[in-house]
N, C-alpha and C positions, 0 to 999 in steps of 0.2 A: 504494500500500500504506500501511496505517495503523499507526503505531509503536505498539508495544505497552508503554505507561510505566505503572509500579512507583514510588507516592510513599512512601518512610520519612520517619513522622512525620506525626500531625495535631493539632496545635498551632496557630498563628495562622496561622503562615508556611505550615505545611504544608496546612492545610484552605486557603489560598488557591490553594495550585497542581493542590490536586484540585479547585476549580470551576471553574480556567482552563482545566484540559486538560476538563473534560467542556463547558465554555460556551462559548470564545471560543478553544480551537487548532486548527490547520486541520493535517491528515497525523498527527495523532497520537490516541490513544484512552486512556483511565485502565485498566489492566488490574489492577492489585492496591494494595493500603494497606496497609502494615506500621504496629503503633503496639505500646508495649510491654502496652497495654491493648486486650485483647480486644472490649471493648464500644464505646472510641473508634472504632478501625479501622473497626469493622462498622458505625458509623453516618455514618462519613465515607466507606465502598467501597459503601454500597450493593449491589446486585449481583453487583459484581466482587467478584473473590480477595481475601480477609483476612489476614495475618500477624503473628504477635508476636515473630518470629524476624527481624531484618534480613537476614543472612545467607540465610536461606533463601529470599525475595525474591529478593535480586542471584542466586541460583543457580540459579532457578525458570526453566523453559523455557518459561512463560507471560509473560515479561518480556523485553522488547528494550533499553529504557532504564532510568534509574533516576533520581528527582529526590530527594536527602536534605535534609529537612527535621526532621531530628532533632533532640536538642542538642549543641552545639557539641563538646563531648566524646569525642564517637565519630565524629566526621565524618570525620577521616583515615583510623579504621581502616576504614570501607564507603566510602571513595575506594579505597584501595586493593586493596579485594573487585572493587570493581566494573573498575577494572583486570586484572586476576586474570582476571577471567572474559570479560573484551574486548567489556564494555557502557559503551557512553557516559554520561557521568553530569553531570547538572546539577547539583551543591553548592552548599547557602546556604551563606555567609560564617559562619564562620571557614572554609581549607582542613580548618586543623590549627590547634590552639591552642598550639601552640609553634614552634618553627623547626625543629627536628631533625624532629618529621612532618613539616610540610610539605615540606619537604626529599626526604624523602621516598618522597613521593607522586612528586616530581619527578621523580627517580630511574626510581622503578616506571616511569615513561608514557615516561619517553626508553629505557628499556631494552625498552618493549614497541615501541618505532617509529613509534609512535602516537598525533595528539593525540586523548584521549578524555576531557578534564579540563576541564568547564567551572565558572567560580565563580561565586555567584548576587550579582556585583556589581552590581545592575539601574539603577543612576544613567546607565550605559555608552548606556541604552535609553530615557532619559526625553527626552521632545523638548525642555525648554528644555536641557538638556544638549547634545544633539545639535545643536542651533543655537547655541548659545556658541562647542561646537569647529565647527562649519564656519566660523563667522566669524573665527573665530582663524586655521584655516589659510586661507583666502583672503584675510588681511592686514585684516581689515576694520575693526581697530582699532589697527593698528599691530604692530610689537613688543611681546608681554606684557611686564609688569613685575612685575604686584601679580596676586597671587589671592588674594581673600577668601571666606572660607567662614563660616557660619553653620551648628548643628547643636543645635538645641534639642528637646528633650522635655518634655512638661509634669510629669512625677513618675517618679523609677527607681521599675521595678520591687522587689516584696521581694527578688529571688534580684542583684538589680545592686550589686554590691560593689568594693573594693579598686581596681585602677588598670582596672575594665572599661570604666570613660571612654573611653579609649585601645584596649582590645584588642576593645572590641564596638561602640565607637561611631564612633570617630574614622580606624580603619578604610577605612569609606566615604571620607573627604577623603582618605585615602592614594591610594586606589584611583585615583578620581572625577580626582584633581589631576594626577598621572601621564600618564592617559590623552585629558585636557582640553588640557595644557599640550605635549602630544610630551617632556616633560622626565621626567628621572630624579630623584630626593630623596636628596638627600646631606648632609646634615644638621637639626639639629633643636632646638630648646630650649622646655622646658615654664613658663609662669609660672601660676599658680595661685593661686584667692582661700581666705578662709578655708573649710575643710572642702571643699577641693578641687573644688570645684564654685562657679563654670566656671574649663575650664581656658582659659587662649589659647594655642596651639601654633602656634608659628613655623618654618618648614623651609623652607630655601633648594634650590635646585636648581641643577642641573648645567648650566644656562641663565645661572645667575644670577639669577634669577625667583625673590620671594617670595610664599608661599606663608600666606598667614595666617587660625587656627580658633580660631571660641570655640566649645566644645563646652559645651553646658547642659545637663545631666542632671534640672533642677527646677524648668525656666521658671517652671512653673504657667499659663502660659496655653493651651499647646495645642502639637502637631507642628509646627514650622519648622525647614525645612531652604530655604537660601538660599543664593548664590553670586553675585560679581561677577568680572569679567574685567577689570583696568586694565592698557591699549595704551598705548604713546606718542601715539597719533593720537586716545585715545578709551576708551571701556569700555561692555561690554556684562555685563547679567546677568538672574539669571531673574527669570521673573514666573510666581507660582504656577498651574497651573493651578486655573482656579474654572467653576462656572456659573453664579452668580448674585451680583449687591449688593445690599446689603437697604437700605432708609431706614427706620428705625423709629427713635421716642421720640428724637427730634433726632439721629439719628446715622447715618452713611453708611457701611458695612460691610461686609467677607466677614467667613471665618469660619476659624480652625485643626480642623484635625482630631485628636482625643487619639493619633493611633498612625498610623504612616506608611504602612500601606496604603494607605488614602486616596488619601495624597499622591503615591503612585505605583503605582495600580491600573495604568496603562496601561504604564508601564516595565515592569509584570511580564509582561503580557500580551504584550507585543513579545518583553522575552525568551525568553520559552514557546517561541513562535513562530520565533522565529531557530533557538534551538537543535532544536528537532524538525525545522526544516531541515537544519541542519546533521549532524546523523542520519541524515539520509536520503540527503546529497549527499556526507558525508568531508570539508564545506569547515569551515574553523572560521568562526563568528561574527567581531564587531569585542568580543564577553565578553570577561571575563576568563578568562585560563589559567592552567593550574597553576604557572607562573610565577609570575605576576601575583599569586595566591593566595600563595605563599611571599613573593614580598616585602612584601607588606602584612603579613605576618604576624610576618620578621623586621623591619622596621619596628618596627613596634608594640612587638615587645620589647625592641628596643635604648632605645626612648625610654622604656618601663617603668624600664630597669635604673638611668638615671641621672636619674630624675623627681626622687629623694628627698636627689640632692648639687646641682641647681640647676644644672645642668650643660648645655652643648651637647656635644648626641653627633652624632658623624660614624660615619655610616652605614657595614656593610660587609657586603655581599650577595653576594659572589664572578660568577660572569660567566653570561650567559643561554645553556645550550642552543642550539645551531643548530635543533632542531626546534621553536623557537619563535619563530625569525625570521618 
């Protein structure tokens, strides 16, 4: 049987998850596209069902799943619709743009008994990712010590403002470092250049294990996201995927991509993938959960609260759910 998914939102992120599920997901089909623009929707569904209404989406009996791709603003409240109505739902990043929804959402899904909360952390599904951590748990560089992160973009958008460094960008190394390292993040401290761009963000974990990001919001040259792993034995990190090196006008080259699709077409694709599995089976993915989604999110804001006193804050996230063991 073929899952019947409902994308809110076609925007960058969104128009990408409506060509994955129509091009490259296997058990699942595009059944409708909410946009709050009637004309967007209808040029991203095609054929399929239109909507300007989120809500009436998640409520439509022509919908099995639901992927939101909306802005980040509403995302808690049609998490927790689509709870409500006991459809699964694949959520881009942010959960909830504060900690009290995400909170939440949490709430909702252990009170329905049910994980139905996936967050569209897709670094989780990138293969140099996934070969960092296998090597990490199979010892292959020793005990971690150091994790270095890199997160560059070549120019913020107009709407990137105020401390979104941290709550839209940096985010990801919450997630990504977590999940990489088997460790939890217990603290934190922000150092910062003029006009706050880049930051270096340091957080120690409950390992012991440093955790260290420069986040660029105005490279200028192009998408670079990067990562090492240093072992006591050794260190491993990624290597972007490319297809080709150029030799032209003396120089021996790839290339950055301006925007991180690109950089991680196939981590979306896999996620797709898992989760429409996962729909179909009741198993959760290795995604992130609505957990998972709330502490990146209380993160983010505890180190927002004390960026502007130069302060290390020590994290306080209260204890995981048995339904998320």
């Amino acid at each position: 049987m073929s899952v019947a998914v409902g994308v809110i939102g076609t925007g960058v992120m969104g128009s990408e998850h409506v060509r994955i599920l129509r091009e490259e997901t296997v058990g699942a089909h595009l059944a409708a596209v909410c946009d709050a623009s009637e004309d967007r929707a209808r040029a991203a569904a095609g054929e399929n069902r239109v909507f300007t209404d989120a809500l009436a989406l998640i409520n439509s009996d022509q919908v099995e799943a639901v992927v939101i791709a909306a802005p980040d603003a509403v995302h808690g409240s049609l998490v927790l619709a689509c709870i409500e109505t006991g459809k699964p739902v694949l959520c881009e990043k942010p959960l909830a743009v504060t900690t009290a929804e995400a909170f939440e959402v949490v709430e909702a899904e252990v009170a329905k008994g049910q994980r139905l909360v996936q967050v569209g952390y897709m670094r989780r599904f990138d293969p140099p990712y996934i070969e960092m951590k296998r090597v990490r748990e199979v010892g292959g560089v020793g005990r971690p010590v150091i994790l270095h992160n890199v997160h560059r973009n070549p120019v913020a958008p107009e709407w990137f403002s105020g401390h979104m460094s941290v709550t839209n960008a940096f985010v990801h190394e919450i997630d990504v470092s977590r999940w990489l390292l088997g460790s939890e993040m217990v603290s934190a401290r922000v150092h910062a250049a003029p006009g706050a761009d880049p930051l270096m963000i340091t957080m120690e974990t409950d390992q012991g294990e440093i955790v260290s990001t420069e986040v660029f919001m105005n490279c200028g040259y192009g998408y670079h996201v990067h990562a090492q792993l240093v072992g006591i034995n050794g260190t491993i990190e990624t290597a972007s995927p490319g297809i080709t090196l150029r030799n032209v006008s003396g120089q021996h080259n790839s290339s950055y991509p301006d925007n991180w699709v690109p950089r991680f077409r196939e981590a979306y694709v896999r996620q797709m993938n898992a989760w429409v599995k996962a729909v179909k089976t009741g198993v959760p993915t290795d995604g992130a959960s609505a957990w998972d989604g709330y502490l990146t999110t209380a993160i983010a804001e505890q180190i927002v609260a004390t960026m502007a006193f130069d302060a290390k804050t020590h994290f306080s996230v209260g204890s995981r759910p048995a339904i998320y063991d």
